[in-house]
DOSE-88947 format. One line per 2 residues: number of its first residue (from 1); their letters; for each residue y, z, x of C-alpha. Coordinates in steps of 0.5 Angstrom, whole numbers, padded with zeros to 4 digits, always signed. Example, Ala and Ser with C-alpha at 12.3 -4.5 7.8 and 13.67 -1.06 7.14 Angstrom:
BEGIN
1 = as = -0009,+0016,+0025; -0002,+0014,+0027
END
This chain:
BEGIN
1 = xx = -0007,-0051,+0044; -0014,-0053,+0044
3 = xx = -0020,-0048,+0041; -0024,-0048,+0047
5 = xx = -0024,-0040,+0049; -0020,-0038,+0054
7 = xx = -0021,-0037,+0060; -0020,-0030,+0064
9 = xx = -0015,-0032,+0070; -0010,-0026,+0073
11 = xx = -0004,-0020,+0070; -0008,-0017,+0064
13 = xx = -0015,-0021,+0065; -0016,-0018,+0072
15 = xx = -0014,-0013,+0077; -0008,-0013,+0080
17 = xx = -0011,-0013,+0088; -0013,-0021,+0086
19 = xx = -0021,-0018,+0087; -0026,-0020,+0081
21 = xx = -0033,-0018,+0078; -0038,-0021,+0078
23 = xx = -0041,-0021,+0071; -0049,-0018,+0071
25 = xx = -0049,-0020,+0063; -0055,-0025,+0062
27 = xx = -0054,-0031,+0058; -0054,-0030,+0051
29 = xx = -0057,-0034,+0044; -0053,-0034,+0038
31 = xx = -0055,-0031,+0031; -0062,-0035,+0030
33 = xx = -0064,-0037,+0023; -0068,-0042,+0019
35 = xx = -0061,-0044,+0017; -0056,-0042,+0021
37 = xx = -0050,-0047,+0018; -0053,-0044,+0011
39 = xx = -0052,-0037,+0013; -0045,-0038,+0016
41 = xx = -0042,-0041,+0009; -0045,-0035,+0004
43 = xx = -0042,-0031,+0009; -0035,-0035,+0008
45 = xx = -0035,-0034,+0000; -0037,-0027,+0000
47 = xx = -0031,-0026,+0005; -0027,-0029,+0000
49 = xx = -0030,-0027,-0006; -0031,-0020,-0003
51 = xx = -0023,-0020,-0001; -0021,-0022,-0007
53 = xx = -0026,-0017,-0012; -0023,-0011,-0008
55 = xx = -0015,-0014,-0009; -0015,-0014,-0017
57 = xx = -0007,-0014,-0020; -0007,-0007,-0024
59 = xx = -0008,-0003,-0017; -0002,-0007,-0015
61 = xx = +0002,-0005,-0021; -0001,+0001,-0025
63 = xx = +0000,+0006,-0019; +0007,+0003,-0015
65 = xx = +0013,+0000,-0019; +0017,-0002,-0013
67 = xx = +0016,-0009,-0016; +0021,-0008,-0021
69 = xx = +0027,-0005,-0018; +0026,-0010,-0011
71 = xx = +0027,-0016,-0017; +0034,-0012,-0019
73 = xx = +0036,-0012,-0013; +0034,-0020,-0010
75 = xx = +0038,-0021,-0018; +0043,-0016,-0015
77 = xx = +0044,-0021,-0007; +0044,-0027,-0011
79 = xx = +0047,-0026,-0017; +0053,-0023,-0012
81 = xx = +0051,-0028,-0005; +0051,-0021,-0002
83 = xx = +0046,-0018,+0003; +0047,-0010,+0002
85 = xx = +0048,-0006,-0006; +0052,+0000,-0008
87 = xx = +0045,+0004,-0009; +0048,+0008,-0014
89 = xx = +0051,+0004,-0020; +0043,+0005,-0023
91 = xx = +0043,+0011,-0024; +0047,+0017,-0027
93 = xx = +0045,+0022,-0023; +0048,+0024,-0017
95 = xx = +0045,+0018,-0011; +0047,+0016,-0004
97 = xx = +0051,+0010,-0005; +0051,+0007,+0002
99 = xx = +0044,+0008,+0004; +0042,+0004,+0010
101 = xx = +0036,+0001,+0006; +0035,-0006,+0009
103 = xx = +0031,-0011,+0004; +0035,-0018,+0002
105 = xx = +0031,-0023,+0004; +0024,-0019,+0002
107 = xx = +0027,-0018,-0004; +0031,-0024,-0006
109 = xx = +0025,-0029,-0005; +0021,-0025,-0009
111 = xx = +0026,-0025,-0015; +0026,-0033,-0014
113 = xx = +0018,-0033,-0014; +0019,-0029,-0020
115 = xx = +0025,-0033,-0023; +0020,-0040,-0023
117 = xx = +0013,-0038,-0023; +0013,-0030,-0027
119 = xx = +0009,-0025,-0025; +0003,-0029,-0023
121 = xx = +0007,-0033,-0019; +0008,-0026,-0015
123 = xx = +0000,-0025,-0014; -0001,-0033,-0011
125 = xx = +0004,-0031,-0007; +0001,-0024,-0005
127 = xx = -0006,-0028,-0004; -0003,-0033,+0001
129 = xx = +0000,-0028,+0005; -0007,-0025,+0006
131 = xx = -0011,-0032,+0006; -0006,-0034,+0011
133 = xx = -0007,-0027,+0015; -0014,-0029,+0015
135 = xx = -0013,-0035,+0018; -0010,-0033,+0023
137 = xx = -0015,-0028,+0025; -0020,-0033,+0025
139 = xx = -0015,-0038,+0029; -0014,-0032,+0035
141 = xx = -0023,-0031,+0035; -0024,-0038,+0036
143 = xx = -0019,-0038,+0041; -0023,-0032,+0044
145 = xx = -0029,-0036,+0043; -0032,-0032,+0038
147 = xx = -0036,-0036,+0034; -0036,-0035,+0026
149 = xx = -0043,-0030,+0026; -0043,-0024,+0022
151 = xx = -0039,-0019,+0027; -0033,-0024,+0025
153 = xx = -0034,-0023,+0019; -0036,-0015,+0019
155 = xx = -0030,-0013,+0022; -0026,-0018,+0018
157 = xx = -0028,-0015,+0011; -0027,-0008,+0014
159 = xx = -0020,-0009,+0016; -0019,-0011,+0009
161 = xx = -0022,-0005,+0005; -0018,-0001,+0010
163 = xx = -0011,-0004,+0009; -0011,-0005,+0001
165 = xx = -0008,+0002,+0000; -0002,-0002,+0003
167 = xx = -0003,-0009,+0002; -0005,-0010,-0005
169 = xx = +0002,-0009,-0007; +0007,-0014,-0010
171 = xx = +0013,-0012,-0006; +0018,-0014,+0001
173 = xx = +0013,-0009,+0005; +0006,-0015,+0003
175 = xx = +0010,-0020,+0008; +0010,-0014,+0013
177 = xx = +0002,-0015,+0013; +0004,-0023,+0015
179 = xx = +0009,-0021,+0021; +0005,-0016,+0023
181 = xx = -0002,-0021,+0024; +0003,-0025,+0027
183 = xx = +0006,-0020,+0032; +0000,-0017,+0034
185 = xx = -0004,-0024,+0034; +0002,-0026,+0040
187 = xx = +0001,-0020,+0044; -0007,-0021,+0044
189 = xx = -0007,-0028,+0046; -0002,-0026,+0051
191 = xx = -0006,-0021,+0054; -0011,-0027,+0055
193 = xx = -0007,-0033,+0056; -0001,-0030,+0060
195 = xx = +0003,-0035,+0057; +0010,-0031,+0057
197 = xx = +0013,-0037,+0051; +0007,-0033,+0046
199 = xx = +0011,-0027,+0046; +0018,-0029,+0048
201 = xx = +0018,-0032,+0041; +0017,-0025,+0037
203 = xx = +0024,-0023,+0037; +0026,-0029,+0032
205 = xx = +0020,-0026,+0028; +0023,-0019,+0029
207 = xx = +0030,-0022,+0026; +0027,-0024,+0019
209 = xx = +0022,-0017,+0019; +0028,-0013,+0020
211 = xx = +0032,-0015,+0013; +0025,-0017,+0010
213 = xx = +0021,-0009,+0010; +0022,-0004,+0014
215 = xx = +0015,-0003,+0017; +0018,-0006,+0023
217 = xx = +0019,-0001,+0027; +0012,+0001,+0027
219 = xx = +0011,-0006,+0030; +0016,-0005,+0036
221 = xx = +0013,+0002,+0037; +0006,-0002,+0038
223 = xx = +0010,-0006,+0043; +0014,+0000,+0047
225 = xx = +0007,+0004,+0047; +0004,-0002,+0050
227 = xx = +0009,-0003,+0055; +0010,+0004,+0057
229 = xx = +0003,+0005,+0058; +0002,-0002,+0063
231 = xx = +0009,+0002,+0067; +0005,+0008,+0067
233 = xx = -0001,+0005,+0070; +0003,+0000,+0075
235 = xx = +0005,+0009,+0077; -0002,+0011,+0078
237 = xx = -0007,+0006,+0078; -0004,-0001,+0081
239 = xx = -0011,-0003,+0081; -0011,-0002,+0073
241 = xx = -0004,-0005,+0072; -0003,-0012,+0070
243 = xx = +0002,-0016,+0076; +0009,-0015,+0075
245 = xx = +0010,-0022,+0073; +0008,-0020,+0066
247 = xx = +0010,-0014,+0066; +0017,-0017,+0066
249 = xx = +0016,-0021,+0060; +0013,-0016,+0055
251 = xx = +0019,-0011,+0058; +0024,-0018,+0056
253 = xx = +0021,-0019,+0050; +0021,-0011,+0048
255 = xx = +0029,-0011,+0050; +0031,-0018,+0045
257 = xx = +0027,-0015,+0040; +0031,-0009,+0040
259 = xx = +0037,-0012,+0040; +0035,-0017,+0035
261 = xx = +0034,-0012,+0031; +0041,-0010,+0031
263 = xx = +0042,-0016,+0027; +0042,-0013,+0021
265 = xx = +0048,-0011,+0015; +0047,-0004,+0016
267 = xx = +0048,-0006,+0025; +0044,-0001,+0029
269 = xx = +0044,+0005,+0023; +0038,+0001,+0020
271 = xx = +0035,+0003,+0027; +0037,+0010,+0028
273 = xx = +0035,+0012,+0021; +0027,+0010,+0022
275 = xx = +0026,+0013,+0030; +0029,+0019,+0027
277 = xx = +0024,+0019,+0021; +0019,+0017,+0027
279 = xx = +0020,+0022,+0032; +0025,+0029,+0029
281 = xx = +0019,+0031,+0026; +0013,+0031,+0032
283 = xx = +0011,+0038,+0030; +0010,+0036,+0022
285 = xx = +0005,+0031,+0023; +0001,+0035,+0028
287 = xx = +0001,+0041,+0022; +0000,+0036,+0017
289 = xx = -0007,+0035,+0021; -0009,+0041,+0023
291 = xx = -0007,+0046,+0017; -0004,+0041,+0012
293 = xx = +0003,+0044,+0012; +0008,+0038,+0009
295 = xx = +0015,+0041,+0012; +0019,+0039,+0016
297 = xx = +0022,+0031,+0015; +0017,+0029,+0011
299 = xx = +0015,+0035,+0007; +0018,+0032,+0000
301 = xx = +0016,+0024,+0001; +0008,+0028,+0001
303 = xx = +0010,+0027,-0007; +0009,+0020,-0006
305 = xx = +0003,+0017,-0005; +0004,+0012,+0001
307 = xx = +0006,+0018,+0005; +0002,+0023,+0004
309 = xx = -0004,+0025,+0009; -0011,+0023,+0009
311 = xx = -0015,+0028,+0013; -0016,+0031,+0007
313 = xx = -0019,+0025,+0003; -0025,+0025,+0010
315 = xx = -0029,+0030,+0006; -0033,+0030,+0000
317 = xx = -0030,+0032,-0006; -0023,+0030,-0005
319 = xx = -0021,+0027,-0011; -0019,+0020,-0010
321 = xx = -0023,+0015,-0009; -0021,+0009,-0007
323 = xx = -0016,+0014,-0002; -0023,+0017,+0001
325 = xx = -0025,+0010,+0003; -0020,+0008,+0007
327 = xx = -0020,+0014,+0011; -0027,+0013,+0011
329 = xx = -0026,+0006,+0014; -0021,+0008,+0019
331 = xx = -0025,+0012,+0022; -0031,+0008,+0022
333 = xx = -0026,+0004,+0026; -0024,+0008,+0031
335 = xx = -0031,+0011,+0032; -0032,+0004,+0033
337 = xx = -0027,+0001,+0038; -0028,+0007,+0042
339 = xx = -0035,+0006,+0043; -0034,-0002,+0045
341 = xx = -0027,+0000,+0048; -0032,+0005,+0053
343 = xx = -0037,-0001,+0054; -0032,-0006,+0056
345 = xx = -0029,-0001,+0062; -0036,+0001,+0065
347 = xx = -0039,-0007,+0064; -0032,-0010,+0066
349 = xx = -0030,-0005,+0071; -0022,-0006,+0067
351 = xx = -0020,+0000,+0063; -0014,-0004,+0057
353 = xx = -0011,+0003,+0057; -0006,+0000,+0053
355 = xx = -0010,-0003,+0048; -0014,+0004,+0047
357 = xx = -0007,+0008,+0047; -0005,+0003,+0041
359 = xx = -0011,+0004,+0037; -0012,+0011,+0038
361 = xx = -0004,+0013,+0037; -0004,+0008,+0030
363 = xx = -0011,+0012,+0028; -0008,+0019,+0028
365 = xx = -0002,+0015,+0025; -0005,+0013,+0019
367 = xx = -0009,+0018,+0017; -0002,+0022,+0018
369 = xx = +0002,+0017,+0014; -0003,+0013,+0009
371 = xx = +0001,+0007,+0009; +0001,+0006,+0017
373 = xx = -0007,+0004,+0015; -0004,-0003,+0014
375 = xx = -0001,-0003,+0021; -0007,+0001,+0024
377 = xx = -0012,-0004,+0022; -0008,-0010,+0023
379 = xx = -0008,-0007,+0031; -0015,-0005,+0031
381 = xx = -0018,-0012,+0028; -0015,-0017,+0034
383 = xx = -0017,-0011,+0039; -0024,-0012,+0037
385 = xx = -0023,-0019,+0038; -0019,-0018,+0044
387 = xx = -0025,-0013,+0046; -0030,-0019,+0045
389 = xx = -0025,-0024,+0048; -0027,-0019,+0055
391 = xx = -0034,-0017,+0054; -0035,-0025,+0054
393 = xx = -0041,-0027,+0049; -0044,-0018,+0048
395 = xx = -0042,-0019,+0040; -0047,-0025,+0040
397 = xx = -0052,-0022,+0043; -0058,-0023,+0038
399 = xx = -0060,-0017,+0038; -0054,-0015,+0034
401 = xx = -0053,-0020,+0029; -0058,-0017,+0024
403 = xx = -0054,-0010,+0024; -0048,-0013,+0024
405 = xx = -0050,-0018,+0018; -0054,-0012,+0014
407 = xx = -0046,-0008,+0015; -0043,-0014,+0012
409 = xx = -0046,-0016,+0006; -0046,-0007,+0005
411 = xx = -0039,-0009,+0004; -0039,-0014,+0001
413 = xx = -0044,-0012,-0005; -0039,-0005,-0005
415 = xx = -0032,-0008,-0005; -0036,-0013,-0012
417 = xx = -0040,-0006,-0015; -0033,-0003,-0014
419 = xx = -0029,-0009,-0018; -0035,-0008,-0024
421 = xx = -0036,-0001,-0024; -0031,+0003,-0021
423 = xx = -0024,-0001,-0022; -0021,+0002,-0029
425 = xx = -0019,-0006,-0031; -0021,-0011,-0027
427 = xx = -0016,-0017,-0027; -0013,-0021,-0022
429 = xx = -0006,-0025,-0021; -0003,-0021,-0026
431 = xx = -0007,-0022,-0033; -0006,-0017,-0037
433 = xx = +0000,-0014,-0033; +0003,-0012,-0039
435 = xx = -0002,-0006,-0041; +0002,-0003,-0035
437 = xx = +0009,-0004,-0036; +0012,+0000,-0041
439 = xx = +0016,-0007,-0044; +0015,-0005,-0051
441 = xx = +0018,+0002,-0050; +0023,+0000,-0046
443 = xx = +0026,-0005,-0052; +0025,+0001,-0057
445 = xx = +0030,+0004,-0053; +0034,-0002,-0053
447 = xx = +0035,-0004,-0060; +0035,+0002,-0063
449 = xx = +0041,+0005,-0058; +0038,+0011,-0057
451 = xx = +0043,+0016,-0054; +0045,+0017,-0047
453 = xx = +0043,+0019,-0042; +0036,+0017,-0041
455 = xx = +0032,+0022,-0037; +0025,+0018,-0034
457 = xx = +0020,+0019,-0029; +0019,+0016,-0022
459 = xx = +0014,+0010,-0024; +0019,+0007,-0031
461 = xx = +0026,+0009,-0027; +0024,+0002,-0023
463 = xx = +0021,-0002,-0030; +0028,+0001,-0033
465 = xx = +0032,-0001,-0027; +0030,-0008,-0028
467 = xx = +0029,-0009,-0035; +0036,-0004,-0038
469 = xx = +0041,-0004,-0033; +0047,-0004,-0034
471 = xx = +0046,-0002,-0042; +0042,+0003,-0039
473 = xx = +0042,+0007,-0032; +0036,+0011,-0030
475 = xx = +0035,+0018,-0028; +0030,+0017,-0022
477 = xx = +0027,+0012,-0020; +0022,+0009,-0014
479 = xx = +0027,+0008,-0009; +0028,+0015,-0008
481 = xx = +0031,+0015,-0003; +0038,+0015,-0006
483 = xx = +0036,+0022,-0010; +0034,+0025,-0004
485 = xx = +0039,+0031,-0003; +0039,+0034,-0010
487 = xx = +0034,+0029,-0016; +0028,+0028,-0012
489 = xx = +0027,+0034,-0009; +0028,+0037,-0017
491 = xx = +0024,+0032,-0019; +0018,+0034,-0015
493 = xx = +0019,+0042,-0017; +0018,+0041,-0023
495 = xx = +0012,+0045,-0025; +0015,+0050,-0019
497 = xx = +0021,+0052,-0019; +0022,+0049,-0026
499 = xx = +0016,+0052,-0029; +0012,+0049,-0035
501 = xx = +0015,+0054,-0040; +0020,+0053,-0045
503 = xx = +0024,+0057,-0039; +0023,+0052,-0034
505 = xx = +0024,+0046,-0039; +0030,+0050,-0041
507 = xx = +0033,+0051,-0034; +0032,+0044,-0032
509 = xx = +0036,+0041,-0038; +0042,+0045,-0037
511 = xx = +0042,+0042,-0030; +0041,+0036,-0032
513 = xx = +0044,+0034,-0039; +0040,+0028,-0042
515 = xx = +0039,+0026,-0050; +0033,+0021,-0049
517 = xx = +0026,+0021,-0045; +0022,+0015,-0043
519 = xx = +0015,+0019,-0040; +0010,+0014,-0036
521 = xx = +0002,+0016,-0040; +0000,+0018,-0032
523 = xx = +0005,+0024,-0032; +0001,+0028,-0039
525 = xx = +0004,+0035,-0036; +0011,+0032,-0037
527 = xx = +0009,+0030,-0043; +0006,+0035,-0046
529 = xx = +0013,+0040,-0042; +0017,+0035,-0047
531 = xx = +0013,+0036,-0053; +0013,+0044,-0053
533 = xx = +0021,+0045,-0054; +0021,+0044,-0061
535 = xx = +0028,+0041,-0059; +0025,+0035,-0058
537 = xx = +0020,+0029,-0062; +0017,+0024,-0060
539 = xx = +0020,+0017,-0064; +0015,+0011,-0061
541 = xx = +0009,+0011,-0056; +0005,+0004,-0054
543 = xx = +0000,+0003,-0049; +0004,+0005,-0043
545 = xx = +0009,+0011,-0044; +0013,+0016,-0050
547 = xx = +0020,+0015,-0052; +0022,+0022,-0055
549 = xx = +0029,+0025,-0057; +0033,+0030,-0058
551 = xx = +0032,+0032,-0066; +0040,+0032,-0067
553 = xx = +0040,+0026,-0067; +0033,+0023,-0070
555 = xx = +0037,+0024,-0077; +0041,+0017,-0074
557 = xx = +0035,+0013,-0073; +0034,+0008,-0078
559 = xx = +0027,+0009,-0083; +0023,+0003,-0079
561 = xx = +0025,+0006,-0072; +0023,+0013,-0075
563 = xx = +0016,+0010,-0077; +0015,+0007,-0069
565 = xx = +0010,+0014,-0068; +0006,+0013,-0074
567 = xx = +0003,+0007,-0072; -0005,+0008,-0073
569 = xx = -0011,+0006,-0068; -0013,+0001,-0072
571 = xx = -0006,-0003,-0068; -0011,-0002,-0062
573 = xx = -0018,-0005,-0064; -0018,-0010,-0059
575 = xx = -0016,-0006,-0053; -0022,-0004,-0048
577 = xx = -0017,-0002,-0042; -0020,+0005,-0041
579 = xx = -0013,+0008,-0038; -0010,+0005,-0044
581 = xx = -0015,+0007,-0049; -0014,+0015,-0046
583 = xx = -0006,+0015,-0046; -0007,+0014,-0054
585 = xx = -0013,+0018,-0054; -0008,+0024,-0052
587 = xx = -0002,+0021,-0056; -0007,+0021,-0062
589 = xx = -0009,+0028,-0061; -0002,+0032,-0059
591 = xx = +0003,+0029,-0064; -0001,+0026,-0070
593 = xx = -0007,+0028,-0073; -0015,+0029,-0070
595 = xx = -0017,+0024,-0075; -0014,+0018,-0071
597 = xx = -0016,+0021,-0065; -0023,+0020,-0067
599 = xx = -0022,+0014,-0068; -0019,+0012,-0061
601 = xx = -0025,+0015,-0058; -0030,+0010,-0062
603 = xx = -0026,+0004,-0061; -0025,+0007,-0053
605 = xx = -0034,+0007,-0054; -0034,+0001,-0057
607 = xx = -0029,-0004,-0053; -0029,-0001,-0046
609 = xx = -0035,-0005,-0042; -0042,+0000,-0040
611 = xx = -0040,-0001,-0033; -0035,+0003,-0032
613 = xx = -0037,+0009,-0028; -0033,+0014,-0033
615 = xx = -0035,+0012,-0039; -0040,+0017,-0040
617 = xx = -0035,+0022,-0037; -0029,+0020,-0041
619 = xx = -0032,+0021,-0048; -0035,+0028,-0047
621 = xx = -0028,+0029,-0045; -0026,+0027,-0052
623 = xx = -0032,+0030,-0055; -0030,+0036,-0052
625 = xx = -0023,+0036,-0054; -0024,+0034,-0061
627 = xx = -0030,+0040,-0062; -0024,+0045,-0060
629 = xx = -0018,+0042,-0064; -0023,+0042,-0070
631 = xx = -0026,+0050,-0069; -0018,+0052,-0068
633 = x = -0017,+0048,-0076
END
């Protein structure tokens, strides 16, 4: 299909009556400037650098370690040329064997990127999807006749700052990011094309994303949403309906995506699961906004990062920051759609009822669930286009451009302030992936035999599960899904039904009967729960975790293995990772000597970069730290 724009005709563009507007809009002139092709390609490298500044690789495996046990199990489908696992033979703990978790294409192809190209291998591949998702963006613009000015730009760079928290992460759920443009990318130029071969294509499309990544059925609750909304409006306002033709098509299109999606291994419980997950707890989401109680169906996956609630990261002083942005972002967009949605109905006479359902139910959505940002902004961006699509030339009014261009290059100096200031360890494809995976740890545990079974956190259990099964299976890990009737729930009580006590510690480890710890350097507490039973020692530490042990059995150790804990900082004199650096710093202090915590702080001062947001922070922290433990001595 050609790039000329597209021509508004009948169903969506105009009222079902047949009767047109005439359009009072004046004839418009584009951004001018001295160079015009100058300014549209610094705004293209910004895009790009400003994109790739704001998706650096240690976000992507310093607080999700899905990664790890998604290559286990692409290893486990093609090793065995199976299409389902047996989730419990990873784990000694009590788990769900038949889970209906669906993810053999995403995971297998992601093992076979890893298995010939690496870790970095992984990371080109997160950043095609993106580049290809922006192409695609740009293509459905063009075709709207939206040429290449700063609104495009703005509201590109915005729709990528506001999905990062979902799609910065190697995992199946990075090729939802790519199906989903390109599903959203069909509805809208459906609506503006009536061309019923554009979205009758989509139930193939469902087929591969229901075994790639369960994000799906936010995608065909997009379609049934917008379908229910155009019936509604053919009841009540048949001159705000689209012709029935149409209609017709998106009804086909919506029924065979629903029957594709039964063609999966687990039939029609992959399906069954999610609407219930989506619709039994109505009553918790509307809580969760407005009082921020959690119970109910997702109470216990609060714990978990991308299921958590953003309305309260909407006011200052929240914590996160990254976190604070998106839904800074997100509700910027909204406010943003709405105020053109609202122009679009007054100069068009033409409500898009659905269009405006879809975005505002997504919005609420994703600030309920943090992860439904990715889908939320994904929707949101071809909505704009679409918008500008029917108001017909408003965003290239020349009186908007300089805002407009003032927007975007504030966002593209915040995402390369961000990746030079803010961001802990700036790197990109996967450099220096190894100051956050605990491999070193994990082949301490191995060669020395540590005894079973291994107790470990939520993050190493993924790391584990790829890296020392069979030799050794985990105690939870980042699937949580298997553990969810009895492990994962304990897990996230310790601290309250298993206080940080000796009597807490004492009641959990009569429950669970473990002789081995391996403990990721972000969960200080836990460390610190182990640290205080005077059953326990720590044997090894790296730059990434603790491997403790039960004293009974340290006497078995050899005198090398024993000496594994005794290395000093100067073993670290060339790490600047500040999260590393405040890992040894914490080790230093609590198990070995003041001393050579004063050291990791000097190395901390010298090697960590005069950029970093925190540096002044971190080390009053260590100074304060230190002046207390040489008061107690």
């Amino acid at each position: 299909m050609s790039l000329k724009k597209i021509t508004k005709s009948n169903g969506f563009s105009v009222p079902a009556d047949g009767t047109t507007r005439k359009s009072s809009q004046k004839p418009t002139k584009d951004l001018q400037f001295p160079n015009n092709r100058a300014l549209i390609m610094l705004c293209n490298i910004l895009l790009l650098l400003s994109v790739l500044a704001y998706y650096p690789s240690y976000r992507a495996l310093y607080l999700d370690f899905d990664i790890w046990f998604h290559l286990a199990y692409g290893r486990y489908f093609i090793s065995n040329l199976t299409t389902t696992v047996d989730h419990s033979v990873f784990s000694w703990t009590p788990a769900l064997a038949d889970a209906a978790y669906n993810t053999w294409i995403g995971s297998s192809f992601l093992y076979l990127i890893h298995k010939a190209l690496g870790v970095p291998g992984l990371f080109i591949l997160l950043f095609a999807i993106l580049f290809i998702s922006g192409l695609i963006i740009f293509r459905l613009a063009r075709m709207a006749g939206l040429s290449l000015n700063p609104s495009l730009f703005f509201i590109i760079l915005l729709t990528a700052i506001s999905i990062r928290s979902s799609a910065n992460y190697i995992k199946p759920e990075m090729f939802s990011t790519f199906f989903m443009t390109i599903m959203t990318a069909c509805y809208f130029r459906f609506r503006m094309t009536l061309n019923p071969w554009i979205i009758l294509f989509l139930p193939a499309v469902f087929f591969v994303w229901v075994n790639t990544h369960g994000l799906w059925i936010f995608a065909l609750f997009f379609l049934i949403l917008v379908l229910a909304t155009d019936l509604l409006m053919l009841l009540v306002r048949r001159n705000q309906a689209p012709d029935g033709k149409t209609i017709f098509y998106l009804a086909t299109t919506v029924l065979l995506s629903i029957l594709t999606v039964l063609l999966n291994p687990f039939g029609p419980d992959v399906t069954l699961n999610f609407f219930s997950l989506l619709f039994a707890d109505a009553s918790s989401m509307l809580s969760s906004i407005t009082s921020g109680n959690n119970n109910g169906v997702l109470g216990d996956y609060r714990a978990i990062a991308e299921y958590q609630s953003m309305w309260p990261f909407l006011f200052l002083g929240s914590g996160a920051h990254f976190i604070s942005v998106t839904a800074y972002a997100l509700t910027l967009m909204i406010t943003l759609f709405i105020v053109f949605w609202t122009f679009s109905w007054v100069r068009t006479g033409w409500a898009d009822l659905p269009v405006a359902t879809a975005n505002i139910s997504f919005y609420f959505m994703a600030m309920f669930m943090s992860r439904l940002s990715l889908v939320f902004g994904i929707i949101w961006v071809m909505s704009m286009i679409y918008l500008a699509w029917r108001l017909d030339g408003f965003f290239k009014l020349s009186r908007l451009q300089p805002f407009l261009l003032a927007a975007f290059l504030s966002l593209s100096a915040y995402s390369l302030i961000a990746a030079a200031c803010i961001y802990q360890n700036p790197s990109w494809f996967g450099v220096n992936y190894r100051d956050y995976i605990p491999d070193k740890e994990v082949e301490y545990i191995i060669s020395n035999n540590l005894p079973k079974p291994l107790f470990n956190d939520y993050l190493s259990g993924g790391y584990l599960l790829w890296s020392a099964y069979p030799e050794y299976k985990v105690f939870i890990d980042p699937r949580h899904f298997p553990y969810k009737d009895s492990v994962f729930p304990d897990y996230i009580s310790i601290g309250t039904k298993y206080t940080l006590d000796s009597q807490g510690f004492d009641k959990f480890t009569s429950k669970y009967h473990f002789n081995s710890a391996l403990i990721h350097r972000r969960y200080q507490e836990l460390i610190g729960w182990f640290h205080q039973s005077p059953d326990w020692v720590l044997v090894y530490f790296d730059k990434v975790a603790v491997v403790m042990l039960r004293t009974d059995y340290v006497g078995q150790l050899s005198t090398e293995a024993r000496e594994g804990s005794m290395r000093g900082p100067m073993h670290y004199k060339n790490v600047s990772n500040p999260l590393v650096l405040e890992h040894l710093f914490n080790v230093y202090i609590n198990f070995v000597s003041l001393e050579m915590a004063r050291q990791t702080r000097d190395i901390f001062e010298q090697n960590v970069s005069p950029l970093f947001w925190r540096k002044k922070a971190a080390l009053d922290e260590f100074d304060s730290i230190l002046m207390q433990r040489h008061s107690r001595h």
